[in-house]
C-alpha positions in Angstrom: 114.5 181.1 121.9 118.3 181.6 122.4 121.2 180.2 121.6 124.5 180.1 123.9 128.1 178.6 123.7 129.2 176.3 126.0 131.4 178.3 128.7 131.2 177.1 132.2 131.0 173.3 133.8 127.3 174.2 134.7 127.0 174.6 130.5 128.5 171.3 129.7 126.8 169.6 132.2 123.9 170.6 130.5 124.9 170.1 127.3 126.0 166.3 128.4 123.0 165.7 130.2 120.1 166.6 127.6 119.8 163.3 125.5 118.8 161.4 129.2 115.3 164.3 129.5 114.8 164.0 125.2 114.8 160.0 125.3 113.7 159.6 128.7 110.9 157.4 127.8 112.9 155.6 124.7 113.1 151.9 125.2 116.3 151.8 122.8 118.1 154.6 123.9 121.3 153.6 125.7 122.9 156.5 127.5 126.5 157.4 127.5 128.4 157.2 131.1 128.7 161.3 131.8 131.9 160.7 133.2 133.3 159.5 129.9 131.4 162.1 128.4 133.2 164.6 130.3 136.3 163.3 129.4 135.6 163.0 126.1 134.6 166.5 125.5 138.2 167.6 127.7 141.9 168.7 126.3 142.3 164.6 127.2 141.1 163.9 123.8 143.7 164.0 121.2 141.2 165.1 118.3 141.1 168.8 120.1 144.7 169.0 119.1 144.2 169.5 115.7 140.3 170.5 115.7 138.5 173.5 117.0 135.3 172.5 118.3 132.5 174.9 119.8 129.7 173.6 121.9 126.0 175.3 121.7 123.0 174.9 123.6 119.4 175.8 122.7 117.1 177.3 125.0 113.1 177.6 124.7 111.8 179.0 127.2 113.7 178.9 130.0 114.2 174.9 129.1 116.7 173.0 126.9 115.7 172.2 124.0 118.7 171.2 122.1 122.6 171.2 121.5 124.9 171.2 118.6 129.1 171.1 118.2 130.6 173.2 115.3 133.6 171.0 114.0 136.1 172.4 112.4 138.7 169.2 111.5 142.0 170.7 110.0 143.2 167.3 109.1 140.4 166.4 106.6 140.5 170.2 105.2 144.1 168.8 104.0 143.9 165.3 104.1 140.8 166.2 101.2 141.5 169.4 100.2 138.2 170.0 101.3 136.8 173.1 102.8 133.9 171.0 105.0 133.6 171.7 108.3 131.2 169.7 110.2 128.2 169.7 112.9 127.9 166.7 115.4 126.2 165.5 118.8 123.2 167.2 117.9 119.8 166.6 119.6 116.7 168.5 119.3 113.0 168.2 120.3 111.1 168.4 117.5 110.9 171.7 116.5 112.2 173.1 113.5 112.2 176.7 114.6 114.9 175.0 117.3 116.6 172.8 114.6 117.5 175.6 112.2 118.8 178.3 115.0 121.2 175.4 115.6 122.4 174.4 112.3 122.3 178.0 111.4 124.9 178.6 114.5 127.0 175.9 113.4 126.8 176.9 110.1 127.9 180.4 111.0 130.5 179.6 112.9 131.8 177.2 110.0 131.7 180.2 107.7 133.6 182.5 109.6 136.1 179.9 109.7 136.7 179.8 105.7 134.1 176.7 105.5 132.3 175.8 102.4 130.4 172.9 103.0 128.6 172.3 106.6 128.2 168.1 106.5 127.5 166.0 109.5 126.1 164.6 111.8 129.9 163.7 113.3 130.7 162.8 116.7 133.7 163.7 116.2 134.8 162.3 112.9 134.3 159.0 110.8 136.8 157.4 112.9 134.0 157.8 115.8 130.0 158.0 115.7 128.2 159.9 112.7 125.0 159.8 110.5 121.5 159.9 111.9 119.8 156.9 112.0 117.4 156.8 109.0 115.8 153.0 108.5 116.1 150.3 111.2 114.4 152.2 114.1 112.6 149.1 115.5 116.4 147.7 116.7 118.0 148.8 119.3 121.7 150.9 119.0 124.7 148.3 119.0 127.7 149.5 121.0 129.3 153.5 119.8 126.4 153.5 117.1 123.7 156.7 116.8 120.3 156.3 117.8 117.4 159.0 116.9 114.1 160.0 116.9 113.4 159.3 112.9 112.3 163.4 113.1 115.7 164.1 112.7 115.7 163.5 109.1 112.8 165.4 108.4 114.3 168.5 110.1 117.7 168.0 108.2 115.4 168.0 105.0 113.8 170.7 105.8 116.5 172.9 106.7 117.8 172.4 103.1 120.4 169.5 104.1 121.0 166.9 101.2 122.1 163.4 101.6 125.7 163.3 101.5 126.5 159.5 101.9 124.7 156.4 103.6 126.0 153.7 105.8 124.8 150.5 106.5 124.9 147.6 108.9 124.1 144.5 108.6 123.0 141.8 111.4 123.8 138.3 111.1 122.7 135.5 113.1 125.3 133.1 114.3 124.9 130.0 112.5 126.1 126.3 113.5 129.0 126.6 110.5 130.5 129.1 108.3 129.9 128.4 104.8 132.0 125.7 103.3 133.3 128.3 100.2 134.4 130.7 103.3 136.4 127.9 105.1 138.1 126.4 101.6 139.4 129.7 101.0 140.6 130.3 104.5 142.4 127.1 104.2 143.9 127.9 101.2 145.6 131.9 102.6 146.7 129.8 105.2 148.7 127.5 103.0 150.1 131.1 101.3 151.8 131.5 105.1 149.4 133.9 106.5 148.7 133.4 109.9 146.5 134.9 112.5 146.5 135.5 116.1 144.9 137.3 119.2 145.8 140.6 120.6 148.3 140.2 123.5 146.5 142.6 125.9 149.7 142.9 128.0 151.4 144.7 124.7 148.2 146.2 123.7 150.3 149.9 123.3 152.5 147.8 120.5 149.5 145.8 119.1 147.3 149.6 118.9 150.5 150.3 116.3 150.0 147.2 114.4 146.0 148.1 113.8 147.4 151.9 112.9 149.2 150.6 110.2 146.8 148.3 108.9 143.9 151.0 109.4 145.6 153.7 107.6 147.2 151.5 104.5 143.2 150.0 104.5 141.0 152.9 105.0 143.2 155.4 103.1 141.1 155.4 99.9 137.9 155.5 101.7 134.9 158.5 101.5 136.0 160.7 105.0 138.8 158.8 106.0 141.3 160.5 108.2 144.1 159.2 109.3 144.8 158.5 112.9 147.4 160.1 115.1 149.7 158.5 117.8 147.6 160.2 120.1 144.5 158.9 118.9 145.5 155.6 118.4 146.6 155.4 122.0 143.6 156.9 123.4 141.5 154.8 120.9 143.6 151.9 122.9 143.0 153.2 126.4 139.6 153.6 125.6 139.4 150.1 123.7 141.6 147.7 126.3 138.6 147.3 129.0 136.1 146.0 126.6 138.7 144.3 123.9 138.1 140.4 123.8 141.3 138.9 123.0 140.1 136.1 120.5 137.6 138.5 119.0 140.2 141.1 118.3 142.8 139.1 115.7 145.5 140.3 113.4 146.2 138.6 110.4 150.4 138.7 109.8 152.5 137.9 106.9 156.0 136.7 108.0 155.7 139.2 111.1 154.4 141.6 109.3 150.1 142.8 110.0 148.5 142.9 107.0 144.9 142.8 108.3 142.8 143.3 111.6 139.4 142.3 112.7 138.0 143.6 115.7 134.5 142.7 117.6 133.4 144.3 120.6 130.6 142.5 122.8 127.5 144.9 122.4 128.2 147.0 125.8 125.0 149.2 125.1 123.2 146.2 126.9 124.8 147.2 130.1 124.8 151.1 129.3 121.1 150.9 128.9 120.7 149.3 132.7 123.3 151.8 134.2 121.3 155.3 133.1 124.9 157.4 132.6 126.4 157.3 136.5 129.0 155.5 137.6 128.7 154.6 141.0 128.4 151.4 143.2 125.2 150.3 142.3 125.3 150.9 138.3 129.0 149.2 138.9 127.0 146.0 140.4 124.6 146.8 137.2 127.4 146.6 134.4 129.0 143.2 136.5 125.4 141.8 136.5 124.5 142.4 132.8 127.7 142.2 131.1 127.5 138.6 131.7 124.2 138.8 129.6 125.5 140.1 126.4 124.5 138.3 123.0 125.3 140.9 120.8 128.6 141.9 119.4 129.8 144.2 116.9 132.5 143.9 114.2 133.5 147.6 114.2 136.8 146.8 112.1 138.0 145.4 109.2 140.6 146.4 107.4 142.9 144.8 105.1 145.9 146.3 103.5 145.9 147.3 99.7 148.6 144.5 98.7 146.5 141.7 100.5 143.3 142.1 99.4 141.1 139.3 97.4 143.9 136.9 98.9 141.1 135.3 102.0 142.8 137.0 104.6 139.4 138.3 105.3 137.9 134.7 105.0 140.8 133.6 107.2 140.3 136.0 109.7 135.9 135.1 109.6 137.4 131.4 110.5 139.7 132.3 113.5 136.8 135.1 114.8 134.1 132.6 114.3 136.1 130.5 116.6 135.9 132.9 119.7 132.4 133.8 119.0 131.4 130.3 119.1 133.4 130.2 122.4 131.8 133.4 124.0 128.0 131.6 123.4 127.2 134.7 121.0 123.9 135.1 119.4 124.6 137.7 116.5 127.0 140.1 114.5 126.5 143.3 113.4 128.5 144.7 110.5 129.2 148.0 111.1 129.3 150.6 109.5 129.7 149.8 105.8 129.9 152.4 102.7 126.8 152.5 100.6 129.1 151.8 97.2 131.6 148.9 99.3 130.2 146.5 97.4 132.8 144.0 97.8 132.7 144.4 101.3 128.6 144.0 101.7 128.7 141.1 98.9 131.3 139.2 101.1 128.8 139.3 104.6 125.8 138.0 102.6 128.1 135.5 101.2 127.8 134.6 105.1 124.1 134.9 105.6 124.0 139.0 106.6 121.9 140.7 105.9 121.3 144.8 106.1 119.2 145.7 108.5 119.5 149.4 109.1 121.0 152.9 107.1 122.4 155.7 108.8 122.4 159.0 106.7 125.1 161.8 106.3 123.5 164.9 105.1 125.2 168.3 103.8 124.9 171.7 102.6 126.6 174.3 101.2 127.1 177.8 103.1 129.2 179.8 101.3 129.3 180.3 97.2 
């Protein structure tokens, strides 16, 4: 058994390339395109300017057994005033042996780097993937959600990892109508002069700064929230544009002014599943093909600024999404991901017939005293 660090394009190839052998025979597992992957894990992505981020790769063998990133976020050690650092994109067969000389690499390199608490899984942050998949494993991934082998938790257990807070989604099937109490509010925030609109995806630079503002007024009080950069925000955007629907992607405004944003992305992991990573004619042919075929969408976000809240610019912005779903011949929503203790927030989905259907589980541990 070794472990190395990530040094050459050879490595990272590797490294990228693992999860296609470990859930090669996984119905639900919907691989990544390497080539985003690449770029991902490159000095394109913004979070590398204020992270340091190492890359580790398990050997047994001879083979490649699993891979782990040490995370060291500088803007939630003072956003929080937290010494976490974190561990992400990890996969592992399942071996605990494997497991812990990975999480004890992470954790070592965490240490060295003034660390208290080692917390993850993070892929990079809370603003992207994170938590392991821990009840709903009979349902396939939604789009940028984590899938695993329900091992993982067992080896996170084992190692001595404790739950450090659970997310949830919730699915709901598209019914005929909203429910009545949703649209009498609605009407009523619109009567206050709040209106609500699609993204222009010809300004979609300008309309990226309208969801910053929203998403950091909204999120700011939140359990890991970091606030985003410029330079996330518009790679976020550049990442974003190709799959944004305009009249699933609304902001809610207040005399000009955004005051809330709801954005649902058609479930993309249906084409990703049929295209196995490459990107090449035929898997190009593939995505044309299938994206046609999606069903499934995800509301990824919903954010409302602090002033605005319990007004019905939520219900408001249900009505005007509901709309476009209808439209787009959609079969179901998933709510994604939602704080354990949002209650407001899970209370107001079942108010329109969600329900939760899986959990997803952040552990941690402390490795210093």
């Amino acid at each position: 058994m070794e472990i190395t660090e990530v040094k050459s394009k050879k490595d990272l190839d590797d490294f990228i390339k693992f999860p296609l052998k470990l859930y090669s025979s996984n119905p639900f597992y919907a691989p990544p395109l390497i080539k985003e992957m690449r770029e991902q894990f490159s000095e394109k992505n913004p979070f590398f300017h204020h992270s340091k981020v190492r890359f580790f790769i398990a050997k047994k063998n001879g083979q490649t057994a699993g891979r782990i990133t040490s995370i060291v976020n500088h803007r939630h050690v003072e956003f929080h005033n937290e010494r976490a650092g974190f561990f992400g994109f990890f996969e592992c067969i399942n071996d605990p042996e494997t497991s812990s000389a990975l999480l004890n690499t992470a954790a070592d390199e965490l240490k060295k780097e003034g660390m208290e608490i080692m917390r993850g899984p993070m892929n990079f942050s809370t603003n992207e993937e994170c938590g392991f998949l821990f009840a709903g494993f009979e349902q396939p991934p939604m789009l940028m959600t984590p899938y695993n082998p329900p091992y993982y938790n067992d080896l996170m257990e084992r190692y001595g990892m404790t739950k450090s807070k659970d997310l949830y989604a919730f699915i709901y099937d598209i019914q005929v109508e909203l429910p009545e109490k949703i649209l009498r509010v609605a009407a009523i925030t619109e009567k206050r002069g709040i209106r609500v609109r699609p993204v222009d995806k010809k300004k979609f630079g300008s309309e990226m700064q309208a969801f910053k503002e929203v998403y950091n007024s909204a999120w700011e009080k939140n359990w890991g929230f970091i606030p985003l950069t410029d330079e996330e925000i518009d790679y976020l955007g550049s990442r974003l544009k190709p799959i944004a629907v305009p009249e699933l992607t609304l902001i809610a405004e207040k005399d000009g002014e955004p005051v809330g944003f709801m954005g649902l992305l058609p479930d993309f992991n249906y084409v990703l599943k049929h295209m196995n990573g490459k990107l090449n004619p035929l898997s190009i042919l593939k995505a044309l093909y299938y994206s046609r075929k999606i069903k499934d969408l995800r509301m990824l976000l919903l954010g409302i600024k602090s002033d605005y809240r319990n007004k019905g610019v939520d219900a408001l912005l249900f009505r005007e999404g509901f709309i476009g779903i209808r439209k787009g011949g959609y079969k179901r929503v998933e709510f994604s991901w939602i704080l354990e203790d949002n209650v407001p927030v899970q209370r107001l989905i079942e108010m329109i017939g969600g329900r939760l259907y899986k959990r997803y589980r952040v552990y941690e541990k402390r490795i210093s005293h």
